[in-house]
C-alpha positions in Angstrom: -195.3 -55.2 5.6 -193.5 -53.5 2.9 -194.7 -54.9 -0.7 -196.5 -57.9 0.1 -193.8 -59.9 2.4 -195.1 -62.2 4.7 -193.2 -63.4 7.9 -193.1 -67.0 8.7 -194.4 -67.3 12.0 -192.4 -69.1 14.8 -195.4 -70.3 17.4 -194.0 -72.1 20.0 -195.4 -75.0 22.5 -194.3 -74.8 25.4 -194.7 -74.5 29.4 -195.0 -71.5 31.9 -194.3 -71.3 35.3 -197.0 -70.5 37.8 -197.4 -70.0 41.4 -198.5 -73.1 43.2 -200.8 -71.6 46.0 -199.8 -74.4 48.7 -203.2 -73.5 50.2 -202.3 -72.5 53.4 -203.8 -69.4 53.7 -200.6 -67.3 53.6 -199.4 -64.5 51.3 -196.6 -65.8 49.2 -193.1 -65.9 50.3 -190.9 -62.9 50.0 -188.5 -62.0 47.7 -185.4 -60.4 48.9 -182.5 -59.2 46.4 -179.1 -58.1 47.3 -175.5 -58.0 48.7 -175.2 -60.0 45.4 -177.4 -62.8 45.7 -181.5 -63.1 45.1 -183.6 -66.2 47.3 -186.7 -66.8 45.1 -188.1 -69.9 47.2 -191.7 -69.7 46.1 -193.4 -73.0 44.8 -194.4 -73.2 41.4 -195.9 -75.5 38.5 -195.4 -75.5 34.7 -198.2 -75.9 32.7 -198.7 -76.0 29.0 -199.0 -73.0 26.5 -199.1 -72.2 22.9 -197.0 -68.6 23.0 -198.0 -66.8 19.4 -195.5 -65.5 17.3 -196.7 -61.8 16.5 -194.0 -60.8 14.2 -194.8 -58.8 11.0 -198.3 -58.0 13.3 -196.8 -56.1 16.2 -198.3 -52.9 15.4 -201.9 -54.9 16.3 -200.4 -55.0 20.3 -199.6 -51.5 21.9 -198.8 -50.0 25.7 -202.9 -49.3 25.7 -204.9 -52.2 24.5 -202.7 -54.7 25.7 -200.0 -54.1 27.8 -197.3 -54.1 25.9 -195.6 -52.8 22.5 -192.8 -53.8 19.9 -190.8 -50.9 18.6 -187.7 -50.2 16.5 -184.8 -48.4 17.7 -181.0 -48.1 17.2 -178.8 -47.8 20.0 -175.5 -46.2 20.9 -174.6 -48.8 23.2 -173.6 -52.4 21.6 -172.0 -54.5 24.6 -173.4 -52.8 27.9 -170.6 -53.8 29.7 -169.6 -50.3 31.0 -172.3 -49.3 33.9 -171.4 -45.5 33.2 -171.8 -45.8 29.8 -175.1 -47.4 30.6 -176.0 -44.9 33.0 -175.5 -42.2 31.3 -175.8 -42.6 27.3 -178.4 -45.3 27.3 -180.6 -43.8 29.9 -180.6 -40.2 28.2 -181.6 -42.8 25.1 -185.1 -44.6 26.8 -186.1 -41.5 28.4 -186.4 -40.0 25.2 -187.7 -42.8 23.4 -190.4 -43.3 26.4 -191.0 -39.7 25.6 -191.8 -40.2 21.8 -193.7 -43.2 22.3 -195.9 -42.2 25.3 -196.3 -38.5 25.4 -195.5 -38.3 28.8 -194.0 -35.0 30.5 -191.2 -36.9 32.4 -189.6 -40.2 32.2 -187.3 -41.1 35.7 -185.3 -44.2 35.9 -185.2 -46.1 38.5 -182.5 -49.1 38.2 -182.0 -51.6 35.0 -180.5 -55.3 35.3 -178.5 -56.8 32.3 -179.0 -60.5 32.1 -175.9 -62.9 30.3 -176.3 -66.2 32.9 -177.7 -69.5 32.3 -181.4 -70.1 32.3 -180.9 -72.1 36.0 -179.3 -69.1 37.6 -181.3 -68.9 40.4 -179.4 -72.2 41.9 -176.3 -71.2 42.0 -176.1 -69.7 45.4 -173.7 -67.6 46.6 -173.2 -64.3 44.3 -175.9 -65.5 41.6 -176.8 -61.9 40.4 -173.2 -62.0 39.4 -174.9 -64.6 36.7 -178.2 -62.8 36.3 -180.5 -64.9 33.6 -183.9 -64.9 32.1 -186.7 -65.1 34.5 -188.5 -68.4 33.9 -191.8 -67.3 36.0 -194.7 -65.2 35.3 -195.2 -62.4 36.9 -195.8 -58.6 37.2 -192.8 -56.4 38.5 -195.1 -53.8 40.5 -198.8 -54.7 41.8 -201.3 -51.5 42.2 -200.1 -50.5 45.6 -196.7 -51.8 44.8 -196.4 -49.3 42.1 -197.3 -46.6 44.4 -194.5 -47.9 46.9 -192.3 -47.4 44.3 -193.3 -43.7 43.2 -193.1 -42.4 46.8 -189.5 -44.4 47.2 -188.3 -42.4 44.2 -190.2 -38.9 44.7 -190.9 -38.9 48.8 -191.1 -34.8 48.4 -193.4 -34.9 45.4 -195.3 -37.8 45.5 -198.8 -36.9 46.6 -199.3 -34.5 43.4 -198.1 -37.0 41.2 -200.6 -40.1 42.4 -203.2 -37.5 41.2 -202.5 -37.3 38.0 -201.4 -40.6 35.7 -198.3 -42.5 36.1 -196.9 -45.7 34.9 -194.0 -48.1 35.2 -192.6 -49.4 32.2 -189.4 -51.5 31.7 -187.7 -51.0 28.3 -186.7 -55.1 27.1 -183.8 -55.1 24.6 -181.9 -57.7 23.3 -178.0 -57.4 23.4 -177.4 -60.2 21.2 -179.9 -61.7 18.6 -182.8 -64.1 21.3 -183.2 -67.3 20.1 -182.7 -69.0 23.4 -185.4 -68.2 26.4 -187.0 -65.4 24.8 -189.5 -63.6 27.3 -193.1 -63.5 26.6 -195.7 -61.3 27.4 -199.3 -62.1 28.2 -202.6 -59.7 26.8 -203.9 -57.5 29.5 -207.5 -58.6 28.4 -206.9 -62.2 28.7 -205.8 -61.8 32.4 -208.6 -60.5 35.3 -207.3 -59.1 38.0 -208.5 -62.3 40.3 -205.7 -63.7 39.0 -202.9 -61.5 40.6 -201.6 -62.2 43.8 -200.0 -59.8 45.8 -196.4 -60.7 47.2 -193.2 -59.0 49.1 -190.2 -58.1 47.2 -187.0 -56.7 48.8 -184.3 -55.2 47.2 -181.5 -53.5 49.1 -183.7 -51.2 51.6 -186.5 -50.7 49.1 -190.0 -52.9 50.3 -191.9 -53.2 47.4 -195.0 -55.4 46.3 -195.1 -57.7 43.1 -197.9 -59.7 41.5 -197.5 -63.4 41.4 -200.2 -65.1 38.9 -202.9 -68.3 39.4 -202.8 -70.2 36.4 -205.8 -69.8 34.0 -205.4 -71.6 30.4 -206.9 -68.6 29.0 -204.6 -66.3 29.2 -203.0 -65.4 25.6 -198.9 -65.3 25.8 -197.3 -63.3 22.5 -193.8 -62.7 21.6 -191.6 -61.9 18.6 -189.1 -64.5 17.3 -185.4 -63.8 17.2 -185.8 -60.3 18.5 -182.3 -58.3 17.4 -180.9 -55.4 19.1 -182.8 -53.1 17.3 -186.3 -54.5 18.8 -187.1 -53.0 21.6 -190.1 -54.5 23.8 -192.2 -52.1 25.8 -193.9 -53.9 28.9 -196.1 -52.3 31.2 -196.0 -52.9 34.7 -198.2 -50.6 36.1 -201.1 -47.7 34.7 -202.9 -45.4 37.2 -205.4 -45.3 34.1 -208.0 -47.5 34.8 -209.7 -47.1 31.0 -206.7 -49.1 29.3 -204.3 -52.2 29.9 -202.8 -51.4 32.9 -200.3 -54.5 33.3 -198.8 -57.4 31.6 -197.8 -60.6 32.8 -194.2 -61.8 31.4 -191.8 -64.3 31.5 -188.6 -65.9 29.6 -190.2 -69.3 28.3 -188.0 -72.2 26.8 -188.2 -73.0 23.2 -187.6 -76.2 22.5 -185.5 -76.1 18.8 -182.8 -73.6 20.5 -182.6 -75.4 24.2 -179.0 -75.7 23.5 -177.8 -72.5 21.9 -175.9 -69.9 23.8 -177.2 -67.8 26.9 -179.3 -65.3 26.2 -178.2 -61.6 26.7 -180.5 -58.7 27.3 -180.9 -55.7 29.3 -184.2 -54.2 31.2 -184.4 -50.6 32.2 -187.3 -49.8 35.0 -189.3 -46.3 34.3 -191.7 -44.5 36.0 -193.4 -42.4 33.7 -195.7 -39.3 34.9 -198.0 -37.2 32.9 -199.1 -33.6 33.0 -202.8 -34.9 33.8 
């Protein structure tokens, strides 16, 4: 921190949402996603969490030792209202920035979500990804063979040379407007063993994929950055094929009590897989 400034931290107690195994012995229910609606009917239980405020410390948390990574960067796009505009300008944007930040050889996108609903959302039935808000549950986006799924959905002709070399998914977080209300949180790979990861069906469209769902366990460690602007971007890792480093972290939006009432949060999410030369 330039010339001695120190950041008032913002730590936050609060609750996280887990999956409630109902002990029956089967895998959790699937997710399916689309003709504009999502059906998320899977049980779960809040329990209580202290979620640290790393700001003026992010450079302590990166992609490799914990899953996840706070960087700066100034956009083109200021609304994200215009899906070619996104598609296009702000794609060309995260590939590149993937690229500076990871060293990879390519960066392929394969779908982003902009979120502007209510922190509810997932009630309101009919046409609710019209309302798209925060995700109040913790989770992974990919699980290990999930991430695999995904590779050989997007590269069926090219696939089996790139599982043997490494690849990752990363989704690119980014405030639209300044996050005071359900900012997302992301959870230290090293505080989370892999016994905690449950393995459960997602559907979206005609894509099958596989997600992690997460036990509880009060020692996992939960970090974010208070009132996150448009120029922070946060890096979370879904998925490495590196089996030396972090390889996933756990996130979710989390509620913060002083700013309940403020205005919906707005952000967008951009999915990459990223591939490597070896």
């Amino acid at each position: 921190m330039a010339n001695g400034d120190q950041v008032q931290s913002h730590h936050v107690a609060t609750t996280l949402n887990y999956w409630d195994d109902p002990g029956d012995g089967l895998p959790p229910t699937p997710i399916f996603i689309g003709k504009g609606r999502i059906s998320n009917e899977r049980p779960h239980r809040s329990h209580p969490f202290v979620v640290t405020d790393i700001s003026g410390v992010e450079d302590q948390y990166s992609l490799d030792s914990h899953g996840f990574q706070y960087i700066q960067h100034e956009s083109q796009e200021k609304g994200f209202t215009d899906e070619q505009a996104i598609r296009q300008t702000y794609y060309e944007e995260c590939k590149k920035l993937l690229k500076a930040t990871t060293g990879a050889a390519s960066v392929h996108i394969f779908n982003h979500k902009v979120r502007r609903g209510p922190t509810q959302w997932h009630h309101l039935g009919l046409k609710n990804l019209a309302n798209r808000g925060p995700v109040t549950r913790t989770h992974v986006d990919q699980s290990y063979a999930g991430a695999e799924l995904r590779l050989r959905y997007e590269y069926p002709n090219d696939a089996d040379e790139l599982v043997k070399k490494r690849y990752q998914i990363i989704n690119i977080w980014r405030p639209i407007e300044p996050i005071l209300k359900d900012p997302i949180a992301v959870a230290g790979a090293p505080s989370v063993p892999d016994a905690d990861l449950v393995a459960a069906i997602m559907v979206e469209d005609d894509f099958h994929g596989e997600s992690w769902v997460v036990r509880y366990n009060p020692h996992h460690q939960w970090y974010y950055k208070h009132g996150m602007t448009p120029r922070d971007v946060l890096l979370i890792k879904c998925f490495d094929s590196d089996t030396a480093v972090a390889r996933r972290a756990l996130h979710s939006a989390f509620e913060d009590p002083v700013y309940r009432d403020a205005e919906s949060r707005q952000s967008i999410e951009v999915r990459c897989l990223v591939c490597y030369d070896d």
